[in-house]
N, C-alpha and C positions, 0 to 999 in steps of 0.2 A: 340119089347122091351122085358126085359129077365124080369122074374117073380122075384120077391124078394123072398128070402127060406121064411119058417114061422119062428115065434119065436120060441125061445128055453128055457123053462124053466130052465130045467138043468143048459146049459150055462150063462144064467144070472146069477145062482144061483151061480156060480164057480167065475166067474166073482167078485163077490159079496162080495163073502168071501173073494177074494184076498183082498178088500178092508179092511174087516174085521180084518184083519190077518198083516194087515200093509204091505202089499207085494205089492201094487199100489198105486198109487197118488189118490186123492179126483177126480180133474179133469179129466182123464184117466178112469177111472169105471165108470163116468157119460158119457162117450164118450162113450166107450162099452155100457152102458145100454142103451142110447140112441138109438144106430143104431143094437142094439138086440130087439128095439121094445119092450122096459119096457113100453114106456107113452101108446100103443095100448093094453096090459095086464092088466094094470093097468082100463084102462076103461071100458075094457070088463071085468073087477071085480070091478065095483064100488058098489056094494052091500055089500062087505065081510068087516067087520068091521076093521076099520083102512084104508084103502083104498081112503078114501075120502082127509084125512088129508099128504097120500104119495101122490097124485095128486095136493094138492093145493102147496106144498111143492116144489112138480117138477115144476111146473108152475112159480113159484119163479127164480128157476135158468134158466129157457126158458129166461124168462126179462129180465137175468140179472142185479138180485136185492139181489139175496143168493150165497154168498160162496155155493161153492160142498161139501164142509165139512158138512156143516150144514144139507144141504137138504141129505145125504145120515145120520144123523144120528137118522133124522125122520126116513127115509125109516127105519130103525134098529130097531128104538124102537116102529114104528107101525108094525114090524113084517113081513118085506120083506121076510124074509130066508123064514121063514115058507110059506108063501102064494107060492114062487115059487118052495119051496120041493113036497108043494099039488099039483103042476100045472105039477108038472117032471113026478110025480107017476101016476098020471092020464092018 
């Protein structure tokens, strides 16, 4: 069985901003972040403030219970950019 890459912060991060930037659909950026391994990122920084509330938020659209819209503008205003600018740099 073939190894899955790692995440990429960067990439999510680009990813991200397409969304930002109005140049991707809601559902489509959650599809990329999904299988760029945002909810594994995400866990492995549940400490870093805001973090808690972009996890309960994703968990929302796993159920399908939240519009993409929505839960990515948690992710925005608990400060996704930032966390995955510090996760690129590193």
């Amino acid at each position: 069985m073939e190894e899955r890459p790692p995440p990429s912060p960067a990439k999510l991060r680009n990813q991200f901003q397409d969304w930002v930037s109005e140049t991707e659909m809601p559902g489509r950026t959650m599809s990329y972040l999904k299988t760029g391994f945002l909810p594994e990122i995400l866990e492995a920084q549940a400490e870093v403030d805001g973090v808690a509330e972009m996890l309960e938020a994703w968990a929302t659209w796993e159920a399908g219970t939240t519009d993409p819209a929505i839960v990515l503008e948690v992710l925005k205003d608990r400060g996704l950019d930032a966390l995955l600018a510090g996760l690129a740099e590193s």
